[in-house]
C-alpha positions in Angstrom: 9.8 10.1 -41.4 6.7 7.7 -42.6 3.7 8.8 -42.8 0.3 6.9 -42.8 -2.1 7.3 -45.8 -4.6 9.6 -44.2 -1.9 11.6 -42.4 -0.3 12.0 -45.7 -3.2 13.1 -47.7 -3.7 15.8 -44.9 -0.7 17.7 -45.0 -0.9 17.8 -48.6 -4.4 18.5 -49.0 -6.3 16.4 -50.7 -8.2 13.0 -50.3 -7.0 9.2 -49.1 -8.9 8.5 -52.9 -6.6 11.1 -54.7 -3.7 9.7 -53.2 -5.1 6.0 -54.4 -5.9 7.3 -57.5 -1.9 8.5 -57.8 -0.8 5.4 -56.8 -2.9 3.5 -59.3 -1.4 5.8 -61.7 2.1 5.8 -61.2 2.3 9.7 -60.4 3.0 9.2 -57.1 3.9 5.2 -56.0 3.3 4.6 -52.3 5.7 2.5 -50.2 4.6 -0.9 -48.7 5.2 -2.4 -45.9 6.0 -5.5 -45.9 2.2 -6.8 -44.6 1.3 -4.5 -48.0 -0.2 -1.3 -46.0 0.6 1.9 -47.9 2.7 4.4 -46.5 4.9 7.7 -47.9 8.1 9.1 -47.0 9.7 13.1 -46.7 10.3 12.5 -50.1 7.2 11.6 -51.3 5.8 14.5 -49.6 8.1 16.7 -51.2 7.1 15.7 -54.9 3.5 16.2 -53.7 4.4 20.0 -52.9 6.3 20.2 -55.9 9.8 20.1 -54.4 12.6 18.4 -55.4 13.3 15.0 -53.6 17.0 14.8 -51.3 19.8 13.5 -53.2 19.9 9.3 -52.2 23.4 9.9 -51.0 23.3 12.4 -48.5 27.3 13.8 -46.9 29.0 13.4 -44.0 30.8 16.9 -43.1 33.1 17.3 -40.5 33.4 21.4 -40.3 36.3 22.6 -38.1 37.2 26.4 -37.3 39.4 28.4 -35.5 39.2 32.4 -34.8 42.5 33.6 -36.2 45.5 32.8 -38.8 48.2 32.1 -36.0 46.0 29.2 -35.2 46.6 27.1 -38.0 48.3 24.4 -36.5 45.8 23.8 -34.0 43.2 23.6 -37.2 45.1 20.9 -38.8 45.0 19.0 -35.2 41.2 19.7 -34.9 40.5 18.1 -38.1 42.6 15.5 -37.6 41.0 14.7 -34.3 37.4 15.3 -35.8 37.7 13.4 -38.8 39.1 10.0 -36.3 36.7 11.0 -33.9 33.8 10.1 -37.0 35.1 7.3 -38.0 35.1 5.9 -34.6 31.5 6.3 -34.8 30.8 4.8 -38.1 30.3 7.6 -39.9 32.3 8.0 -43.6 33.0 11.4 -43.8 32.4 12.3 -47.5 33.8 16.2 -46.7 35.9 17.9 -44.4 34.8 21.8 -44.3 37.4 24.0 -42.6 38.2 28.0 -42.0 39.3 30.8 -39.5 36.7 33.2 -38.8 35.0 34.4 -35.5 32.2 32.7 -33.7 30.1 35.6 -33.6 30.3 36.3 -37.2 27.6 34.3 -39.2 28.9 35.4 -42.7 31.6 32.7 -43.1 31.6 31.6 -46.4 32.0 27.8 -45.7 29.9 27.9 -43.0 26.9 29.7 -44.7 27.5 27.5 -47.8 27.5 24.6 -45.7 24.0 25.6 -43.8 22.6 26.1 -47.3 23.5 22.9 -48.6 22.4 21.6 -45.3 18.8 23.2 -45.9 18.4 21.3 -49.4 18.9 17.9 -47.9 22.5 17.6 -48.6 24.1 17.0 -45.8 23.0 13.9 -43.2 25.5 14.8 -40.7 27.5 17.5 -39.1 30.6 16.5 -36.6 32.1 19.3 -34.9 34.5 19.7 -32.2 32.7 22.0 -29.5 29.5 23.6 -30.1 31.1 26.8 -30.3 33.0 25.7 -33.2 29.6 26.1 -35.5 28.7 29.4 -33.7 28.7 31.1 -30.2 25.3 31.8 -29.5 23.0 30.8 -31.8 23.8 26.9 -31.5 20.1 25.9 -30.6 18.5 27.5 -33.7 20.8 26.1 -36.3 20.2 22.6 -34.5 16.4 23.1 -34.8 17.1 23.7 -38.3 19.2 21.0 -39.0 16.1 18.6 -37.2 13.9 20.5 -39.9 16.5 19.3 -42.9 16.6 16.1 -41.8 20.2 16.2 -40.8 22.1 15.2 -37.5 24.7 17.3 -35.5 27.3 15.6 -33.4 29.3 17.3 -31.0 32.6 15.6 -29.8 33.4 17.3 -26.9 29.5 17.4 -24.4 31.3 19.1 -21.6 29.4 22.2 -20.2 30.2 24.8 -18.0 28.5 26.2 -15.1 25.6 28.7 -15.8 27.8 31.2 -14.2 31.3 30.4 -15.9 29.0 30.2 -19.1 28.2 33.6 -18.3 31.4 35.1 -17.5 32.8 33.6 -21.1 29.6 34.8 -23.0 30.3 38.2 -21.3 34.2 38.4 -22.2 33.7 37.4 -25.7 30.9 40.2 -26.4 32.5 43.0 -25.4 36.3 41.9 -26.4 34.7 41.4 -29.8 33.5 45.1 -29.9 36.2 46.5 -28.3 38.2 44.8 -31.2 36.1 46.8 -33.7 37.5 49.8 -32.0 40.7 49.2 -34.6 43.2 51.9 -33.2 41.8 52.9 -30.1 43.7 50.3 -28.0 43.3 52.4 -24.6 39.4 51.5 -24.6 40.1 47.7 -25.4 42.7 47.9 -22.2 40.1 50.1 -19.7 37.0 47.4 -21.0 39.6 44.3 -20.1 40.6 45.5 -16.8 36.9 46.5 -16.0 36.1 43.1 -17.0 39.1 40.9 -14.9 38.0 43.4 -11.3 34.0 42.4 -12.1 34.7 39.0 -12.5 38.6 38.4 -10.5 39.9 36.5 -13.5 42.5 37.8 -15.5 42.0 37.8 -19.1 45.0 36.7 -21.6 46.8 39.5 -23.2 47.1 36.9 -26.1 43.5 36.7 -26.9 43.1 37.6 -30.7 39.7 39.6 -31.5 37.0 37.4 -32.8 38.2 35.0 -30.1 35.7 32.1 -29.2 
């Protein structure tokens, strides 16, 4: 983002005269157009508040992730698929990040190490499969944060479902995910699924594994 002189000198406190004055100096160079007005950039703005500017070359990550071991084959296919799927759309992917983990659990180790990196103006772009690859409910707030960082997330696959499907699959996944916590007390994990398939008249897949998306 570019910001005017006066806009500039307001978010970092001081006066249009200070900022001339740094200019004039060589502390802190402004950017000119090419009709010679003065503007700043993110960057700029984070010298002025004593940060540390982003790296010049920023990454391209494609993160894939799948909820259990036995789905390794599909992983290789997903990052395969991801990784054309970015270079299709101009993007050189710099990094591929992939693991198995659950979509409600927000201690992955790549994915937290990725969101951190992300945060420090790392990363320019995120490609990802589904939304519920990154995570299952909290999508919306790690996008806000990526706007915040400067960086871009791009979904492959747009498709939505219907409030009320979306509904039924948030619903399954909750409560399949706890009774999985249950380790040992199958019985309860069997009475919740079969309470689950007469509320909604769907039957559930005796295959699911817990931490399913």
């Amino acid at each position: 983002m570019n910001y005017k002189p006066h806009e500039f000198a307001k978010i970092v406190g001081v006066t249009v005269k200070t900022l001339q004055r740094w200019d004039n100096s060589g502390k802190l160079p402004a950017k000119r157009t090419p009709s010679n007005y003065r503007y700043y950039t993110d960057d700029d703005l984070r010298i002025a508040l004593g940060e540390k500017p982003r790296p010049s070359v920023r990454k391209v990550v494609v993160y894939c992730r799948v909820s259990s071991s036995n789905q390794r084959p599909e992983l290789k296919n997903q990052i395969k698929a991801m990784e054309e799927f970015a270079n299709n759309c101009g993007y050189c992917v710099t990094e591929t990040i992939s693991e198995i983990g659950g979509s409600l659990n927000f201690k992955r180790k790549e994915f937290m190490e990725m969101i951190l990196s992300m945060l420090k103006g790392e990363i320019e772009v995120i490609v990802v499969a589904h939304k519920d690859r990154l995570c299952r409910f909290a999508f919306d707030f790690i996008e806000q944060l990526a706007i915040y960082s400067d960086c871009k997330i791009v979904v492959a696959n747009q498709s939505s479902l219907s409030p009320e499907s979306e509904l039924k699959s948030d619903l399954i996944t909750i409560i399949h995910y706890f009774s999985c916590r249950l380790y040992g007390l199958k019985r309860y994990t069997n009475r919740w699924k079969k309470e689950i398939e007469k509320a909604i008249d769907k039957p559930i897949d005796n295959q699911l594994e817990c931490d399913q998306k």
